[in-house]
C-alpha positions in Angstrom: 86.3 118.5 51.5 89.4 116.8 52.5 88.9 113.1 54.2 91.0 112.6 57.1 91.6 108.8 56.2 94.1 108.9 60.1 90.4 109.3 61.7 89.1 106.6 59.3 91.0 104.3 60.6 91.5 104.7 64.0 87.4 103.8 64.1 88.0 100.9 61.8 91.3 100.0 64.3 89.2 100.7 67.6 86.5 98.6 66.0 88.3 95.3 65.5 90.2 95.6 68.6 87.7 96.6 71.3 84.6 94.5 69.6 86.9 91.5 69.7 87.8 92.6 73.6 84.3 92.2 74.5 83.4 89.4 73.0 86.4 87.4 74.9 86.6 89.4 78.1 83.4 87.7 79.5 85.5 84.4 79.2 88.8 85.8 80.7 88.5 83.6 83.7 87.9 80.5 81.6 91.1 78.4 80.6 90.7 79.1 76.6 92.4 76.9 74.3 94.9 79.0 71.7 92.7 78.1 68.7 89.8 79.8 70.5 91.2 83.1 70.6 92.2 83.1 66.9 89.1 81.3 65.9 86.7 84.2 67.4 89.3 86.4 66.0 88.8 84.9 62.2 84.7 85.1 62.2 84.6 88.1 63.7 87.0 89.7 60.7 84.9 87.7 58.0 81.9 88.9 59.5 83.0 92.5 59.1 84.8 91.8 55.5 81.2 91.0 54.3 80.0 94.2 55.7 83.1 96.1 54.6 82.6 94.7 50.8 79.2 95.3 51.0 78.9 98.8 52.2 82.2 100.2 51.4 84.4 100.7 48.2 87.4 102.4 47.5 90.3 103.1 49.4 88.2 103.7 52.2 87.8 100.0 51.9 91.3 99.0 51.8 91.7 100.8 55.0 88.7 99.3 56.7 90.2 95.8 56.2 93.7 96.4 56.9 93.0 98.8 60.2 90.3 96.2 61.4 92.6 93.2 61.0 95.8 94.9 63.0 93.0 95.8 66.1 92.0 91.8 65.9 95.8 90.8 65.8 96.4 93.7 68.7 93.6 92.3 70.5 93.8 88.9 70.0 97.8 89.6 71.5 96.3 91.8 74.6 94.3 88.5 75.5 96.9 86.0 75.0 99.5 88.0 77.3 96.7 89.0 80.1 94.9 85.4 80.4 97.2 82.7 78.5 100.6 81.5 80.3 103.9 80.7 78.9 104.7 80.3 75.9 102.0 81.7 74.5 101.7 84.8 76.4 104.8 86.4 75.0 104.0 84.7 71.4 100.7 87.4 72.3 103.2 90.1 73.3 105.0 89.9 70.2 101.9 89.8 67.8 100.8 93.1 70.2 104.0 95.1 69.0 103.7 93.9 65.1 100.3 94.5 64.9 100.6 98.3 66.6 103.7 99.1 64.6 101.9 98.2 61.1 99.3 100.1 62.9 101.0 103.3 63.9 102.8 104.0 60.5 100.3 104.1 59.0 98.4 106.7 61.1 101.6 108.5 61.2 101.8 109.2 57.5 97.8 109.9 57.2 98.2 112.3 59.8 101.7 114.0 58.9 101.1 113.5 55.1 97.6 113.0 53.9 98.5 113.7 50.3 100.6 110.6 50.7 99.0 108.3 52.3 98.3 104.7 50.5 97.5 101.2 51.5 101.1 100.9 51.2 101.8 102.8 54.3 100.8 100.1 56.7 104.0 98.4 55.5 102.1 95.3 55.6 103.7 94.3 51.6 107.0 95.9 52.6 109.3 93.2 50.9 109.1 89.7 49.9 112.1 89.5 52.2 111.0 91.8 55.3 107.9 88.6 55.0 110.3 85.7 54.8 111.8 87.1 57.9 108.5 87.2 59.8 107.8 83.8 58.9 111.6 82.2 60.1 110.6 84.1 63.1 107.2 82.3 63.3 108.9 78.6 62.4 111.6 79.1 64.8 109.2 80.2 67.8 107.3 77.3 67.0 109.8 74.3 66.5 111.6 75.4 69.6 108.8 75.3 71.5 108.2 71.9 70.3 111.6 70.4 70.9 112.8 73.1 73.2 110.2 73.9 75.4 112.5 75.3 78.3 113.6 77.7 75.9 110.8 79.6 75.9 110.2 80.4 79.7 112.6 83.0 80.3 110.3 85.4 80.8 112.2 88.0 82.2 114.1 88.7 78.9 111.2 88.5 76.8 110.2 91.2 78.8 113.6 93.2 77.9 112.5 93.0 74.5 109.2 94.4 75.0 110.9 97.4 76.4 113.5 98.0 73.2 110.4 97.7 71.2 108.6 100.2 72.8 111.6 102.5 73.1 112.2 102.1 69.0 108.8 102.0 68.8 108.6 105.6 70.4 111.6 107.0 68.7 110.4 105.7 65.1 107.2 107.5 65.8 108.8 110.6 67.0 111.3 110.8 63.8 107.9 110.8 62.0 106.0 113.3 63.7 109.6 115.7 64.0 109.8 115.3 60.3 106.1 115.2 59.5 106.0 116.4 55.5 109.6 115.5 55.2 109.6 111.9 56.2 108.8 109.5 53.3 108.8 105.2 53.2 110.9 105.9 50.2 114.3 107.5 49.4 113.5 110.6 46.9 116.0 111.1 44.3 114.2 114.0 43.2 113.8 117.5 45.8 110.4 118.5 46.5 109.0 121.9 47.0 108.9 122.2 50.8 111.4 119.8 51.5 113.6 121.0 54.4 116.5 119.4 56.4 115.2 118.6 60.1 117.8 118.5 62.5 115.6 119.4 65.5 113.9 117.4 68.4 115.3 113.5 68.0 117.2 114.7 64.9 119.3 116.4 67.0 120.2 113.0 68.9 120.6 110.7 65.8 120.8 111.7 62.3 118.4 109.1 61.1 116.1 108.3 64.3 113.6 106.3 62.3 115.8 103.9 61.0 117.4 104.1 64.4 114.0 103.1 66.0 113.2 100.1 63.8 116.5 98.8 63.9 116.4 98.2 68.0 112.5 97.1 67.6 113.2 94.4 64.9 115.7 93.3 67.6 113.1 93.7 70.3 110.6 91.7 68.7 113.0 88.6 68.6 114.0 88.8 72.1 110.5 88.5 72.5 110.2 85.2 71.2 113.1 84.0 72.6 114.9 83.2 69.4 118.4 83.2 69.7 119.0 82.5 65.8 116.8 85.0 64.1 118.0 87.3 66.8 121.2 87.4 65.3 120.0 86.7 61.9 117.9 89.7 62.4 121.1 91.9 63.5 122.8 91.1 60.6 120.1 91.8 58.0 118.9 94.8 59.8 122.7 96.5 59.8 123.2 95.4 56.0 119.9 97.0 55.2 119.9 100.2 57.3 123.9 100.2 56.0 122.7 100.4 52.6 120.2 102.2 52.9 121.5 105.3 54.4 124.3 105.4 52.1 121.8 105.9 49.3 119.6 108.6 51.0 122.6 110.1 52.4 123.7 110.4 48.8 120.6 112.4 47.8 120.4 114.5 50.9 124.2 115.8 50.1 122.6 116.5 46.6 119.7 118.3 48.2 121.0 120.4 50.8 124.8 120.4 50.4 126.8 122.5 53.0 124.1 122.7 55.4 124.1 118.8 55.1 127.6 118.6 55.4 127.9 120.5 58.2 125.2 117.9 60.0 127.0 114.5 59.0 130.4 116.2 61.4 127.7 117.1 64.4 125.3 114.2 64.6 125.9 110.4 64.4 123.6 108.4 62.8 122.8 106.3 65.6 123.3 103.0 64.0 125.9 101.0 65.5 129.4 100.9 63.3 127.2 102.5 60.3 129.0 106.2 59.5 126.6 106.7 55.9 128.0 108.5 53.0 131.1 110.4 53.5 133.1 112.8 51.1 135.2 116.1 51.5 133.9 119.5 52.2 131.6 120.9 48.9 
């Protein structure tokens, strides 16, 4: 019998985020200090890791104490944009959209893929660098809202870059779900049996939509914060990434499907500003 590890952890998810919920929600009138929400937060995931390494083994535990801790981050962000007030309201918005994203690709993959799946795909050890740049994100957030508080209370365009996110948010997930069995965290240098060229649904609008869709939501996430310099930090990485990147799986789709590839790269952009990917005469 085949375990559907996408159903596994939406319980585990569901069951760190609304059990957290429930235990705040009775105190949503009450001013709470910041280290209260994180601090119910923090037992209430070492509570369940004692359960969880108890009673569980496996990967089933690896996904138990990855989903649980992105519904305590998701819920911990739902509470601090509902019931706290600036800054600290869009510092919850912005652990909302990190937390669901790590989330979400991981669900996509276990439900598009289940052969696939691993720990792995919650992206949560992508790159000692994707982590560096989460944590100039945090530093910055935090040292300008000690010496620049007034930067922080635009809320207005924080609110802009909740909407990117959920718009890249959206497209990433629909690249995945277009592509199902054909979309991989990694560039394949090798052709699968099965593999196909999808150039249907959001395929149609961007030659690489996923990329496409992370790209604006790693932007999103700074406007967010309100930080100006890993906002452009981030756009420069990002495109220098998503530049290289493409090249190379550009270069093994050419290898893969050839003509019919081809033919694509002259119909479709790739939807990342001034990035054209791999380009060479007709085969």
């Amino acid at each position: 019998m085949t375990i559907n590890y996408g159903k596994i952890s939406v319980c585990f998810f569901l069951a760190g985020c609304l059990v957290y919920l429930i235990l705040l929600l009775p105190s949503c009138g009450v001013n709470l200090h910041l280290y209260e929400y994180f601090g119910v937060g923090l037992l209430y995931y070492s509570l369940l890791n004692i359960i969880f390494w108890t009673c569980l083994r496996g990967f089933v535990l690896q996904i138990a104490i990855c989903s649980t801790f992105l519904g305590i981050c998701n819920a911990v962000g739902v509470m601090l944009l509902c019931f706290s007030t600036l800054p600290w309201n869009i510092f919850g918005c912005y652990i909302f959209y990190l937390s669901f994203f790590h989330y979400s690709e991981f669900l996509a993959v276990a439900l598009n893929k289940p052969d696939s799946v691993t720990v792995d795909s919650f992206l949560l050890n992508h790159s000692f660098e994707y982590g560096a740049a989460a944590f100039a994100s945090w530093a910055e957030f935090l040292i300008e809202q000690w010496l620049f508080p007034g930067l922080k209370q635009y809320y207005h365009v924080s609110m802009v870059g909740a909407a990117i996110c959920t718009g890249g948010e959206v497209l990433r997930k629909l690249a995945m779900f277009t592509a199902r069995t054909n979309f991989n965290h990694l560039v394949k240098s090798e052709y699968e049996e099965g593999h196909r060229l999808v150039t249907n649904g959001v395929y149609a609008w961007f030659r690489h939509p996923s990329y496409v869709g992370w790209f604006y939501w790693s932007l999103g996430t700074q406007l967010i914060l309100l930080n100006p310099l890993c906002f452009l930090v981030y756009t420069v990485i990002s495109w220098r990434f998503f530049h290289d990147r493409v090249w190379i799986e550009e270069i093994t789709l050419l290898k893969f499907f050839g003509e019919d590839y081809y033919r694509y790269q002259q119909q479709v952009g790739t939807g990342l500003p001034f990035i054209r990917g791999y380009e060479i005469n007709p085969p």
